[in-house]
N, C-alpha and C positions, 0 to 999 in steps of 0.2 A: 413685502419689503422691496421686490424687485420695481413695483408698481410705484414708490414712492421714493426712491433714488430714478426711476427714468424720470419723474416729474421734476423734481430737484435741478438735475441733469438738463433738459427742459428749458427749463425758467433760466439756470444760467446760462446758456446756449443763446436761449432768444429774447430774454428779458420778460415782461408780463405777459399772461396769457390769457383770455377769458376760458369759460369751464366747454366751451365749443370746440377751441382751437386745444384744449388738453384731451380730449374726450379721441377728437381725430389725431392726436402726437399719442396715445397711449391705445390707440383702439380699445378703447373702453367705453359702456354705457353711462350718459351722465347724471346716475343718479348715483353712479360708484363714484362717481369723478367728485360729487359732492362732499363723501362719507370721508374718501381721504383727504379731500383740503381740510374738511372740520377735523379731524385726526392732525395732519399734518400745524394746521392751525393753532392748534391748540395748547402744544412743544414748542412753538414760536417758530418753526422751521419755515414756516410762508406767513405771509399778511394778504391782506384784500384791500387794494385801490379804493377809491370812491368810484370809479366805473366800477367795482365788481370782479376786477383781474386779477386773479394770483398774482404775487411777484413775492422773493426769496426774503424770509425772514430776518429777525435780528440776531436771532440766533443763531444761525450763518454763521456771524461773524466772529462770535467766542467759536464754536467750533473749529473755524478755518484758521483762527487764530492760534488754539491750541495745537492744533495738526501741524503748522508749518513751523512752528516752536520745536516740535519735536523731533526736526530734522536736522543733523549731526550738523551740515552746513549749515544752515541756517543759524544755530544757536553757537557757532563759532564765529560766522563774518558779521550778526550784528551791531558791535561796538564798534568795528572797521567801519564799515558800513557807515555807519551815520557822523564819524568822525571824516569820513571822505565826501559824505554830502556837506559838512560843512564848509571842512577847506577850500571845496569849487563850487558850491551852489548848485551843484546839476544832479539829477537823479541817480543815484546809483542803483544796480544791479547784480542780483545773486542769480545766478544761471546753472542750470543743469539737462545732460543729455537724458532724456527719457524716451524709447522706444524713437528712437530712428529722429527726434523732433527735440530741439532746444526750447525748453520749459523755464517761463520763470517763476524763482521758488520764493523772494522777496525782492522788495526793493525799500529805500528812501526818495521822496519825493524833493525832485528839485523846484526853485521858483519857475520854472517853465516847462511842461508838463505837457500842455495841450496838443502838441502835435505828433506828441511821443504814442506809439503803436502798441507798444509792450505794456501787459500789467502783469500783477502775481495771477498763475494761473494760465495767462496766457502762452502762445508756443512760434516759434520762428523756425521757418526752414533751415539745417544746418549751414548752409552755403549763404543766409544775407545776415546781417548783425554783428555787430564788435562780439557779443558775447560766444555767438555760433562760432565765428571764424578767427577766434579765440581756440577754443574746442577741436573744430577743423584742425588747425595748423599742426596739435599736439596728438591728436588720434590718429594714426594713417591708418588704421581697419578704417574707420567711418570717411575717411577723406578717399580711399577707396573705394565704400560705398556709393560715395557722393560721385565720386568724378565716371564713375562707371554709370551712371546714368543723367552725363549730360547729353546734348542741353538742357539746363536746369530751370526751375519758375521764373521767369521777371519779375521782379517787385516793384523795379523802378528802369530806365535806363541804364545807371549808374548797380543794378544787381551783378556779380559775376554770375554767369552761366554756361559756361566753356571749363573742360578739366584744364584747358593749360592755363587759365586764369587762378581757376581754383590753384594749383598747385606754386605756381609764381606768386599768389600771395600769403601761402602759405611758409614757400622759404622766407618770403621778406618779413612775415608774423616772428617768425622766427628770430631772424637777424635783430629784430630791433624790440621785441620781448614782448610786442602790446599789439592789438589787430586795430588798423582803422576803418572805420566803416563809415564814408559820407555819401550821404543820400542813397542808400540802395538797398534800405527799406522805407525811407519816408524820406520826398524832397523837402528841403530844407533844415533834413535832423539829421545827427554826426552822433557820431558815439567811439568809444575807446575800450577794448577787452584784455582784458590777460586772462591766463591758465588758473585753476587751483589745483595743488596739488595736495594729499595728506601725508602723513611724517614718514608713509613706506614708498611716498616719490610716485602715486600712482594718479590720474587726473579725475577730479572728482566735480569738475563742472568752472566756470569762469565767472569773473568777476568784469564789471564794465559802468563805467559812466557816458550818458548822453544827455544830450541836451541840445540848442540852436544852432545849427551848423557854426554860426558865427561865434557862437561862445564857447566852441569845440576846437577846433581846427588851430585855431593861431595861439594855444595851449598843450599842444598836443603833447610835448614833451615835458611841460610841467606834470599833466596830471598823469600820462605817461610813468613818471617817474614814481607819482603818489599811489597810483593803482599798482604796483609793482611793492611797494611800501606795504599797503593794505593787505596784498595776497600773500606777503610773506610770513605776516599776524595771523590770517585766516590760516594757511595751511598749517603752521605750528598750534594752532588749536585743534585741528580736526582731528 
């Protein structure tokens, strides 16, 4: 079992692999390397390229599917969710703190996608992101976490990485109820977060839309407004 979640684990990590490259990622010999792709193969959990390379099954995908369904956020901000990617076109975002790293847990895709950094599954440093520094502004353990061991990563120029930046943007998160984040995870992408909170008022991860700097920014107070709308549905469901 161990041997067939590191491979899994693997494959999503690095994409395809031939039975060479799993053999040296699993120190295993490859004639075991064969026994569990055919095993794993079989369950539909991997497929085999025309070169011959693992890479991650269809079944994957009802799994991961059924798993992020089953999370209390998740199956509360959906209907918000896709009612706020239509209103603005731009991707929204379900976000959640997990072990020290802002996780996201779904999203809706907006028409512009490509340059966006974030998918489900994937993780942002608590200090760059509308959704992070969403999270940030409302957790002061973790924002003492954070500001206790800057200077922090660059992501971009435009990254905060200094506690007194951290903490100044965190009163302004504040004052104005929604975090802005332009460019300082990806130039040219802008994104917008608020808080969620559930009905005992405690923070249970942020909500955020992004998209082209350009079709973020000179909105900000509209969608601003609707991301504040959406979290207020979300958090009365959770």
């Amino acid at each position: 079992m161990a041997n067939s979640a590191d491979l899994l684990n693997a494959l999503a990590d690095r994409g395809p692999l031939s039975v060479v490259d799993i053999a040296e990622e699993l120190s295993m010999p490859r004639p075991s390397v064969y026994r569990l792709l055919d095993a794993l193969q079989h369950v539909g959990l991997i497929g085999l390229r025309d070169d011959g390379r693992a890479q991650l099954g269809t079944e994957i995908l009802h799994l991961a599917d059924a798993a992020v369904g089953g999370i209390p956020e998740v199956r509360a901000a959906r209907p918000a969710m896709a009612r706020l990617n239509e209103r603005t076109g731009q991707t929204v975002y379900l976000c959640a703190l997990r072990h020290q790293v802002v996780a996201c847990l779904d999203w809706v895709k907006g028409t512009k996608v490509t340059l966006l950094l974030l998918n489900p599954g994937g993780t942002l440093p608590p200090h760059a992101g509308a959704a992070s520094r969403a999270i940030l502004a409302w957790d002061e353990t973790l924002r003492w976490n954070v500001t206790s061991a800057a200077p922090l990563q660059k992501l971009t120029p435009r990254t905060l990485v200094t506690a007194h930046q951290i903490e100044a943007d965190a009163v302004l998160t504040r004052q104005r109820g929604f975090s802005i984040s332009d460019e300082d995870v990806t130039i040219g992408v802008a994104a917008l977060g608020v808080p969620l909170f559930d009905a005992r008022g405690e923070l249970r991860g942020a909500l955020s839309v992004a998209g082209l700097r350009d079709d973020i920014v000179p909105h900000q107070d509209e969608y601003g407004a609707l991301l504040k709308e959406a979290a207020a549905e979300i958090s009365a469901a959770i």
